[in-house]
N, CA, C and O atoms as a GROMACS GRO file, in nm:
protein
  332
    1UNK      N    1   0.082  -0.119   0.000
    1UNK     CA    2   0.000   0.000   0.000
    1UNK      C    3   0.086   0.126   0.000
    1UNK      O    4   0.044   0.225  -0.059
    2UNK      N    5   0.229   0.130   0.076
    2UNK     CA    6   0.287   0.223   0.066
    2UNK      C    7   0.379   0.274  -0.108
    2UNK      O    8   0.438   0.379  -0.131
    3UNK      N    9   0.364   0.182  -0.182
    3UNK     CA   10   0.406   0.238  -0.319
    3UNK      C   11   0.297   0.283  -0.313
    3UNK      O   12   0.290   0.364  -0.221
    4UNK      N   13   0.176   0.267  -0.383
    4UNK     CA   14   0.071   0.405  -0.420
    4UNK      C   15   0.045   0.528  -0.341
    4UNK      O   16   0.017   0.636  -0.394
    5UNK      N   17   0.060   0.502  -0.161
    5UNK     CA   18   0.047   0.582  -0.132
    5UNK      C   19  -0.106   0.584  -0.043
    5UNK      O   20  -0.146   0.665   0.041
    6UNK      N   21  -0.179   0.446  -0.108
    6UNK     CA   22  -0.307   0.447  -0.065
    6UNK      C   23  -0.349   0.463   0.111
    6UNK      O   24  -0.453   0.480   0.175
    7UNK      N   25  -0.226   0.450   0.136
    7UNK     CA   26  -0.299   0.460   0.296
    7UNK      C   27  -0.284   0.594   0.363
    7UNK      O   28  -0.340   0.612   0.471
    8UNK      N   29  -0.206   0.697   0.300
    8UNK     CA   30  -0.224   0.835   0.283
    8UNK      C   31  -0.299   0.864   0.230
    8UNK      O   32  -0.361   0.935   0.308
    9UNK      N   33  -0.375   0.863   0.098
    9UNK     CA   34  -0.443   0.935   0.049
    9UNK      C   35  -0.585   0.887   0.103
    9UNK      O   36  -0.678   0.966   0.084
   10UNK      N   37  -0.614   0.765   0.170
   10UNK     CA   38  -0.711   0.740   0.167
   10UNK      C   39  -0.789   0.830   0.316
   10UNK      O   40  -0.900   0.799   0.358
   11UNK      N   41  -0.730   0.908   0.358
   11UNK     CA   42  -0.769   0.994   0.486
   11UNK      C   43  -0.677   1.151   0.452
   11UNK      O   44  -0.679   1.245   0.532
   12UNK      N   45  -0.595   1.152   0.311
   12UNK     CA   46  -0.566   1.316   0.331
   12UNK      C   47  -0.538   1.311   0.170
   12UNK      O   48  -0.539   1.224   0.082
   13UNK      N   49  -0.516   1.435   0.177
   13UNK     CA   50  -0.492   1.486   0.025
   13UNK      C   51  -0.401   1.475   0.002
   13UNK      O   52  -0.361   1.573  -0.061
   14UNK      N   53  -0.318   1.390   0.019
   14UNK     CA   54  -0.158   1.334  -0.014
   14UNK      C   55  -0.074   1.488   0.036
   14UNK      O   56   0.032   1.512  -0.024
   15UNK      N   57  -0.100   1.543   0.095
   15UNK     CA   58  -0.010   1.698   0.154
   15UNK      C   59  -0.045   1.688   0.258
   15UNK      O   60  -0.050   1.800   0.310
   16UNK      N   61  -0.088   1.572   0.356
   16UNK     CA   62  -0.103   1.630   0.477
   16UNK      C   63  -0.241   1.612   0.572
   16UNK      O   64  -0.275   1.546   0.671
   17UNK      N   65  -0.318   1.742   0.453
   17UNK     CA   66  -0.430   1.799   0.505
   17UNK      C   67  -0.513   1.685   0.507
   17UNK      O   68  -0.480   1.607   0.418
   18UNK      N   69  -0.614   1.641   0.580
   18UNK     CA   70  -0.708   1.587   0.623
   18UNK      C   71  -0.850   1.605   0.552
   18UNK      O   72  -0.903   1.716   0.542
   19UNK      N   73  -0.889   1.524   0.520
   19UNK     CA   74  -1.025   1.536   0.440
   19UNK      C   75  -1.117   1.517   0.481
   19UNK      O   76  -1.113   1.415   0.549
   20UNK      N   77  -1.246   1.579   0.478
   20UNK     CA   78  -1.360   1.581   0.560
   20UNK      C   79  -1.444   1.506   0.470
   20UNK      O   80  -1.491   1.568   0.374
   21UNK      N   81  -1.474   1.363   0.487
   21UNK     CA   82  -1.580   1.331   0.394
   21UNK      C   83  -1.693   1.283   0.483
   21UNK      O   84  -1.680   1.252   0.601
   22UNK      N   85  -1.802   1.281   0.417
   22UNK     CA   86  -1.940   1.216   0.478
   22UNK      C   87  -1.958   1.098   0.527
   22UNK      O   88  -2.028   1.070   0.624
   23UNK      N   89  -1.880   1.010   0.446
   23UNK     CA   90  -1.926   0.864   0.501
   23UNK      C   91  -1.850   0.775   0.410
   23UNK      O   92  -1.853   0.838   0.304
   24UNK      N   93  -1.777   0.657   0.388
   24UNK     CA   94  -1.688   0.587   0.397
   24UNK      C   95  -1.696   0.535   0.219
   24UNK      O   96  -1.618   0.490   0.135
   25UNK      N   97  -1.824   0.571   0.227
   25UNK     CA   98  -1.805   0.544   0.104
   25UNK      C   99  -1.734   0.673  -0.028
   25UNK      O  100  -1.677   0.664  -0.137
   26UNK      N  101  -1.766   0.754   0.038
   26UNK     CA  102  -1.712   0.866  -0.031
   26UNK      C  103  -1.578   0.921  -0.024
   26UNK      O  104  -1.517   1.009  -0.084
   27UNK      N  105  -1.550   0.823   0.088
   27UNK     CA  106  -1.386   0.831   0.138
   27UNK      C  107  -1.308   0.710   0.014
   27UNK      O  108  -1.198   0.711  -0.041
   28UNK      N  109  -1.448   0.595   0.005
   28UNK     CA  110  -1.361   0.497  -0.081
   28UNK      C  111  -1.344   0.547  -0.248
   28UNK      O  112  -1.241   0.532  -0.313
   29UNK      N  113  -1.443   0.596  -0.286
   29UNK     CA  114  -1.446   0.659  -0.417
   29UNK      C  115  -1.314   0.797  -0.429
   29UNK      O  116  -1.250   0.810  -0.534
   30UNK      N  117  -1.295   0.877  -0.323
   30UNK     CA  118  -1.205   0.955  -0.354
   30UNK      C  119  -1.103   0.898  -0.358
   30UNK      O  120  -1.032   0.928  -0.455
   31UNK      N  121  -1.041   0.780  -0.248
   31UNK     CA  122  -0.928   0.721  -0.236
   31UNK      C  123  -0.887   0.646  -0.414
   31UNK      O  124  -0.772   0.632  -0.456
   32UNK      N  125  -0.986   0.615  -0.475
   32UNK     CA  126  -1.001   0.514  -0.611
   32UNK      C  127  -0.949   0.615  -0.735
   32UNK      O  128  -0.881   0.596  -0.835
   33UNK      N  129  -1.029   0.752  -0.668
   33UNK     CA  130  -0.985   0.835  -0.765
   33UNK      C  131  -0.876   0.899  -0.804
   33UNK      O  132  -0.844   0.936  -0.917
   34UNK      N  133  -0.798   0.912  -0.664
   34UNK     CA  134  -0.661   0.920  -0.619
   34UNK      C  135  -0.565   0.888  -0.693
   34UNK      O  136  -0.493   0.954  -0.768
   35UNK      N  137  -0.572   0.706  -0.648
   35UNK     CA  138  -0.492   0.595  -0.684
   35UNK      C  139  -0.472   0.594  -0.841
   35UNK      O  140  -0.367   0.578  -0.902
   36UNK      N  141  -0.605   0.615  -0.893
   36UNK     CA  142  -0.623   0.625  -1.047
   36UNK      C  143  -0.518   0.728  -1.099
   36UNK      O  144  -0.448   0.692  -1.195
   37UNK      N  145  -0.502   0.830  -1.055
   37UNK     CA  146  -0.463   0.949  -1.074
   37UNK      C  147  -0.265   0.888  -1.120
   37UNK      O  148  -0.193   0.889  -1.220
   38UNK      N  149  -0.252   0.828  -0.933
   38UNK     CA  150  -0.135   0.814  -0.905
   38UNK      C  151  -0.055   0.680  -1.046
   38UNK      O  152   0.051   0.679  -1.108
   39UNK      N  153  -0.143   0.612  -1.042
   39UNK     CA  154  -0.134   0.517  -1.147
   39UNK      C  155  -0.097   0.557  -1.336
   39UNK      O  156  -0.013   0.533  -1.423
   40UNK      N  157  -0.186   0.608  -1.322
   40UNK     CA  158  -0.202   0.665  -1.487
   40UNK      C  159  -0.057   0.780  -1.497
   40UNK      O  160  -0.008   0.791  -1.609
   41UNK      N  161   0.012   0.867  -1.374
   41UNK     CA  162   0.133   0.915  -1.340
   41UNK      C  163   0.231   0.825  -1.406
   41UNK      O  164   0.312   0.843  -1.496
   42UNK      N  165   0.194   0.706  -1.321
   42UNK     CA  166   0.326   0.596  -1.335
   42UNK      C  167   0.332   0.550  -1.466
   42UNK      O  168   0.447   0.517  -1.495
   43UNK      N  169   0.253   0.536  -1.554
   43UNK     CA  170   0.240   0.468  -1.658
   43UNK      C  171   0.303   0.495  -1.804
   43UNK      O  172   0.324   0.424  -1.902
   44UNK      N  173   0.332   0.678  -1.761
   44UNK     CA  174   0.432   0.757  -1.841
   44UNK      C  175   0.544   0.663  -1.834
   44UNK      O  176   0.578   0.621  -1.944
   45UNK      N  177   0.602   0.624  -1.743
   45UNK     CA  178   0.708   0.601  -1.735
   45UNK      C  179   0.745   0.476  -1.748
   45UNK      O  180   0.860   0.444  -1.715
   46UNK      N  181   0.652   0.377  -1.798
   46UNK     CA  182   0.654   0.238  -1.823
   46UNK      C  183   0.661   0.194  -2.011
   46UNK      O  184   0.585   0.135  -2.088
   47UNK      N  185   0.795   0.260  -2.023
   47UNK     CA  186   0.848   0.234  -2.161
   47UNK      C  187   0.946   0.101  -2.173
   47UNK      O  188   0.995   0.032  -2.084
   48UNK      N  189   0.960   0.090  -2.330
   48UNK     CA  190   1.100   0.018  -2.354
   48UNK      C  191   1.194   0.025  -2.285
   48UNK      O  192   1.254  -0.063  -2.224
   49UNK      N  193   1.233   0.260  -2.300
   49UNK     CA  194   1.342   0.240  -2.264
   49UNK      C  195   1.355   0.267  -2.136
   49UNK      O  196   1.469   0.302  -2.105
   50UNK      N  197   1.282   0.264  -2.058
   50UNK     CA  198   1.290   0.236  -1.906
   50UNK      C  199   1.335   0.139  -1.900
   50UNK      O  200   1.447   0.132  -1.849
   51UNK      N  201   1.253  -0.010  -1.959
   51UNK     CA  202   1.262  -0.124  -1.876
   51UNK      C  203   1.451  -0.148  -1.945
   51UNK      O  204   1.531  -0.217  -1.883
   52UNK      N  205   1.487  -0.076  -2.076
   52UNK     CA  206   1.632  -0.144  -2.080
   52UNK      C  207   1.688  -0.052  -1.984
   52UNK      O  208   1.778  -0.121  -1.935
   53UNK      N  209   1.692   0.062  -1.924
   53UNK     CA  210   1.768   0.149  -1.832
   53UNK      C  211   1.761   0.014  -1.748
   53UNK      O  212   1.860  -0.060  -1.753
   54UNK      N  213   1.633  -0.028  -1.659
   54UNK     CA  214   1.644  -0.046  -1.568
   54UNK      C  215   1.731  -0.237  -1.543
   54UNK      O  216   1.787  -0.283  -1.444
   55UNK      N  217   1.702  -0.309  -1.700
   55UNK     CA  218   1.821  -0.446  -1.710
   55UNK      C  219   1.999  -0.315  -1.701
   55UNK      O  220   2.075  -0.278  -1.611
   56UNK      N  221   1.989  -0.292  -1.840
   56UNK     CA  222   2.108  -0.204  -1.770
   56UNK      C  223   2.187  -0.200  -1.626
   56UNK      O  224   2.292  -0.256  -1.593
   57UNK      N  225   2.105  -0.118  -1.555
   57UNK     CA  226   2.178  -0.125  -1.417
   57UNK      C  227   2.151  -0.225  -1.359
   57UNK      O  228   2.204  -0.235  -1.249
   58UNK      N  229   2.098  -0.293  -1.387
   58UNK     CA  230   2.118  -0.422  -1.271
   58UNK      C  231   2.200  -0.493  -1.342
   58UNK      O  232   2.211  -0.606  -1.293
   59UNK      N  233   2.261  -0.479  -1.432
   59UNK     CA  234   2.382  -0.590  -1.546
   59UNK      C  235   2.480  -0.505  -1.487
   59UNK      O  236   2.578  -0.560  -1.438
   60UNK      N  237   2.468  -0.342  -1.484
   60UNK     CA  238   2.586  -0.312  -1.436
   60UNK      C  239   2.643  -0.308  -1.358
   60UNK      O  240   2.766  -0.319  -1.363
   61UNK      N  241   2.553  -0.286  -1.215
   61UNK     CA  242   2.593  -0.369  -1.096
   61UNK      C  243   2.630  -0.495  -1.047
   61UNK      O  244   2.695  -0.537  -0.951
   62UNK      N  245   2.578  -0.536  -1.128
   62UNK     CA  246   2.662  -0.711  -1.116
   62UNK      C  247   2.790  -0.720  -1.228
   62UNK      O  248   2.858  -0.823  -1.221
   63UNK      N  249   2.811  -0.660  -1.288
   63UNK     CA  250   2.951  -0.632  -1.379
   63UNK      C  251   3.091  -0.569  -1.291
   63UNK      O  252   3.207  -0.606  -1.309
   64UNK      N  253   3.036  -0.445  -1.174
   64UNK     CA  254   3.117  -0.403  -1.113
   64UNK      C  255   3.122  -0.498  -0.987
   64UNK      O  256   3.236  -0.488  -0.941
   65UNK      N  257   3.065  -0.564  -0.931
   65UNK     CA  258   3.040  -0.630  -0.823
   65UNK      C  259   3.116  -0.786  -0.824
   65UNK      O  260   3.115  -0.872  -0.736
   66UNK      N  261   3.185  -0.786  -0.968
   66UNK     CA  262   3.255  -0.944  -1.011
   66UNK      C  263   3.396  -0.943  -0.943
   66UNK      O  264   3.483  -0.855  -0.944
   67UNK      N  265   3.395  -1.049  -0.892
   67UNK     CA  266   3.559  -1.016  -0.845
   67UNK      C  267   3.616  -1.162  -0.861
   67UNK      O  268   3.551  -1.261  -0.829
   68UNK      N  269   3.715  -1.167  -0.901
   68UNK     CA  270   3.791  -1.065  -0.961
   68UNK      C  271   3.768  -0.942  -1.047
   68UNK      O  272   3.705  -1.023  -1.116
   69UNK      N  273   3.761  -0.867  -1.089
   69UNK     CA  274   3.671  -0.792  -1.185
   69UNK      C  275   3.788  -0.797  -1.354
   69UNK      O  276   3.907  -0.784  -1.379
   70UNK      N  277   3.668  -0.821  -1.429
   70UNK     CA  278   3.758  -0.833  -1.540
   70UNK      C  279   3.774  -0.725  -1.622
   70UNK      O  280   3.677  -0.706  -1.696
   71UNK      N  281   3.854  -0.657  -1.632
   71UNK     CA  282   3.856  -0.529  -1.686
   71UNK      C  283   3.817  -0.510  -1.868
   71UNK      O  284   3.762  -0.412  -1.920
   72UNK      N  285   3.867  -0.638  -1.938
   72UNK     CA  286   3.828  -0.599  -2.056
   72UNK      C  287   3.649  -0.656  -2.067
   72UNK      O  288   3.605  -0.627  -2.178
   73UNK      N  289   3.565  -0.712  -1.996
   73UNK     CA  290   3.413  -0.690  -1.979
   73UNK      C  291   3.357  -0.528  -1.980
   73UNK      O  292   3.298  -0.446  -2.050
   74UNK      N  293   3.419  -0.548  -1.856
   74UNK     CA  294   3.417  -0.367  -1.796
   74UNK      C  295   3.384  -0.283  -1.878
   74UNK      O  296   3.276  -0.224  -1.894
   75UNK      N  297   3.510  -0.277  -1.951
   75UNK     CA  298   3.490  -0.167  -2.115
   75UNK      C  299   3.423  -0.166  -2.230
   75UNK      O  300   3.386  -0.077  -2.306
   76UNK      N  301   3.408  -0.322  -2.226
   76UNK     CA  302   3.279  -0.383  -2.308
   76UNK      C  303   3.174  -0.306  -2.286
   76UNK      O  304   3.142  -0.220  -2.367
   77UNK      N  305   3.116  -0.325  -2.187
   77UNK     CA  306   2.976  -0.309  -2.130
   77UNK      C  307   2.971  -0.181  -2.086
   77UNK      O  308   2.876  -0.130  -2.025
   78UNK      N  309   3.111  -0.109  -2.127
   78UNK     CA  310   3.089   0.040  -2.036
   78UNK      C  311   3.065   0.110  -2.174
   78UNK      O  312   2.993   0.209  -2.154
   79UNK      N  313   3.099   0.097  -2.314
   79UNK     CA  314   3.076   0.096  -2.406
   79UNK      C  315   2.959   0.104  -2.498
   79UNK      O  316   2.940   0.189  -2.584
   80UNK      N  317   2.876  -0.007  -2.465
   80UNK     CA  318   2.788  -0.004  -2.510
   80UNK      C  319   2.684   0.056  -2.402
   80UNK      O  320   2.574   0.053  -2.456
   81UNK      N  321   2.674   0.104  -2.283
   81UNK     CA  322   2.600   0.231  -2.205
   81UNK      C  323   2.631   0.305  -2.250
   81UNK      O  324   2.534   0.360  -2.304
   82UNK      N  325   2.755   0.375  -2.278
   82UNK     CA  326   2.755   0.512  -2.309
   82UNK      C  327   2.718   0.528  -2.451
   82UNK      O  328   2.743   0.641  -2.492
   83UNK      N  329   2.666   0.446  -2.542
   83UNK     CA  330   2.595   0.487  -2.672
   83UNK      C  331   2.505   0.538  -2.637
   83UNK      O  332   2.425   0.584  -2.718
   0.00000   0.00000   0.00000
């Protein structure tokens, strides 16, 4: 719940402030509307080239993390990031 955020928003306006609603159900519909909000945010960012950024660094952290570390990999792979 704490990636969306839902257990904040579902009692404040994600800043804090406190929301005065009528009755629980209107607390659940704003919270939905929220989440929706927060979601459709995230979704910008759910590309190709995200998901290769994000193999990327986890190849590259396990590239620097080899030990012995092999230096001509290294340059390999440091190579083809910096294209």
């Amino acid at each position: 719940a704490e990636v969306t955020l839902a257990s904040r928003v579902s009692a404040t306006d994600g800043a804090g402030q406190t929301r005065d609603y009528a009755d629980e159900e209107e607390l659940a519909l704003a919270a939905e509307k929220e989440y929706q909000a927060l979601l459709a945010r995230g979704m910008e960012l759910n590309s190709d080239a995200m998901h290769q950024l994000h193999e990327d660094t986890v190849l590259l952290l396990a590239w620097e993390s080899t030990s012995p570390p092999l230096p001509e990999a290294l340059k390999l792979h440091q190579k083809r990031i910096e294209k």
